[in-house]
N, C-alpha and C positions, 0 to 999 in steps of 0.2 A: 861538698864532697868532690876532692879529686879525681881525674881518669887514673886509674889503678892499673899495673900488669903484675904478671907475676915475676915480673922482674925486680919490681920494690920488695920482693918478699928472699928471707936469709932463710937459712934449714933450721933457725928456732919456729920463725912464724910460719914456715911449713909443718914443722911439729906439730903448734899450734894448734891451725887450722885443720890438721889430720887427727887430731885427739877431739877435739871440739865435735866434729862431724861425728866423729865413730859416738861417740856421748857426752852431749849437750848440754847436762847435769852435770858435771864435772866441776865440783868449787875449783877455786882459783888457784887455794894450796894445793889441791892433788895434780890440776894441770900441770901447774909449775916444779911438779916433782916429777911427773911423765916428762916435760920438756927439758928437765934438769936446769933449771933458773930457779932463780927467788922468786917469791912470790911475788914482792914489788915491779921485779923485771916482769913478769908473767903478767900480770895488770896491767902496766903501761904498754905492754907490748898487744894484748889481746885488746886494748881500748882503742890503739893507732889500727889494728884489723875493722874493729867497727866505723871506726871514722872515715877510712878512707874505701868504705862498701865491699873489704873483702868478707867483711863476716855481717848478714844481712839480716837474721833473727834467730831466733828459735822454734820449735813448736813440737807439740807433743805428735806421734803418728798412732792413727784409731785404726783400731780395726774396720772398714767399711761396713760389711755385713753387720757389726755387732751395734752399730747405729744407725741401722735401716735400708741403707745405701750401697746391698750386694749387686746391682748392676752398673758396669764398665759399660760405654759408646764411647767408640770413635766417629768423627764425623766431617767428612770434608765437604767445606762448600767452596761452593762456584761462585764468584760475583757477576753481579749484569755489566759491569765494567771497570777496568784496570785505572783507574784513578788515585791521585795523595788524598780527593774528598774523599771518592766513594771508600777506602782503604779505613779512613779514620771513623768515617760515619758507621761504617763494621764495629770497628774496634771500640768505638764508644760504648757500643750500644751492648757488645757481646760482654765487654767484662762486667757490666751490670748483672747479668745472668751469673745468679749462685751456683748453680749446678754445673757451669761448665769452669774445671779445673783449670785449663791447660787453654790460651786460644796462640795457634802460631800461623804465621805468613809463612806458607812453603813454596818452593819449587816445583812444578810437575803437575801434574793432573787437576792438584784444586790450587784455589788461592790461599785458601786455612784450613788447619784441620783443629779440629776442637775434641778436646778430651772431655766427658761427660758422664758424671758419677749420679744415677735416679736408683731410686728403689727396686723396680722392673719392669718387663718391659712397657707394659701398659701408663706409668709412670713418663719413661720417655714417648711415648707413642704420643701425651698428654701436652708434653713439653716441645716437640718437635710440631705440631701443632698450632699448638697458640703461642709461640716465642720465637723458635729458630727459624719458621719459612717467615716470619716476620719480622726477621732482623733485615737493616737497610742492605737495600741493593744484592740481597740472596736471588741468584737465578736457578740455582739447583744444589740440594746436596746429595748425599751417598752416605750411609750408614754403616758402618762396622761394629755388631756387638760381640765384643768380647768374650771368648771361650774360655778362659785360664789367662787369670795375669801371673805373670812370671816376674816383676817388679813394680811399687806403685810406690811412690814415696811424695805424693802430693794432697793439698791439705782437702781435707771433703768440705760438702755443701752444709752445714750448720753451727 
């Protein structure tokens, strides 16, 4: 897969990619009739989006509560030190963790903050516990649980 911008991309494969997103279901004929191309153009063209990583999958989006997993954590941690080891030995170890959506390297306060979908909070109290303070090189985290999501469009733990 090649480095991609959006600069390799013309206003059909913005089309595209902008019908795609809004719905994902979309056969290839009806794409190709929203982007006004043929269908053959609309294939070849949406196949060069997958190839070259501007179109990365698909997936259905669950309601969380409706399978089991109505509690949101945010969670920043702290590492015992600023390292490419210690950094990857996090990162190894966290995206093995089903439960946590979202692991990001940020700026400011912590070194990641981790997005974290458990059933409640007892659930996470379980998880934080026997998993998160025992991920490598955790020297503290901080807890944020969520009051009201206002967007989630990330896949859950099952």
């Amino acid at each position: 897969m090649k480095e991609s911008s959006t600069t390799d991309l013309d206003r059909i494969d913005l089309n595209i990619l902008r019908a795609l997103q809004s719905d994902g279901r979309l056969t290839n004929a009806e794409l190709a009739e929203r982007v006004n191309v043929s269908p053959a153009t609309c294939h070849r063209r949406t196949q060069r989006l997958f190839d070259e990583g501007f179109i990365t999958g698909f997936r259905a989006e669950i309601a969380p509560a409706s399978v089991g997993f109505g509690a949101l954590v945010m969670v920043g941690v702290v590492l015992d030190r600023s390292t490419p080891e210690s950094f990857a030995a996090f990162e190894g170890a966290a995206v093995k963790l089903k439960h946590v959506l979202e692991c990001n390297l940020v700026a400011g306060d912590f070194d990641y903050l981790l997005k974290i979908r458990v059933r409640d909070m007892a659930d996470f109290n379980k998880l934080h516990g026997e998993k998160l303070i025992a991920l490598p090189g955790v020297r503290q985290t901080r807890t944020f649980f969520v009051m009201k999501e206002v967007k989630d469009d990330a896949r859950l733990p099952f």
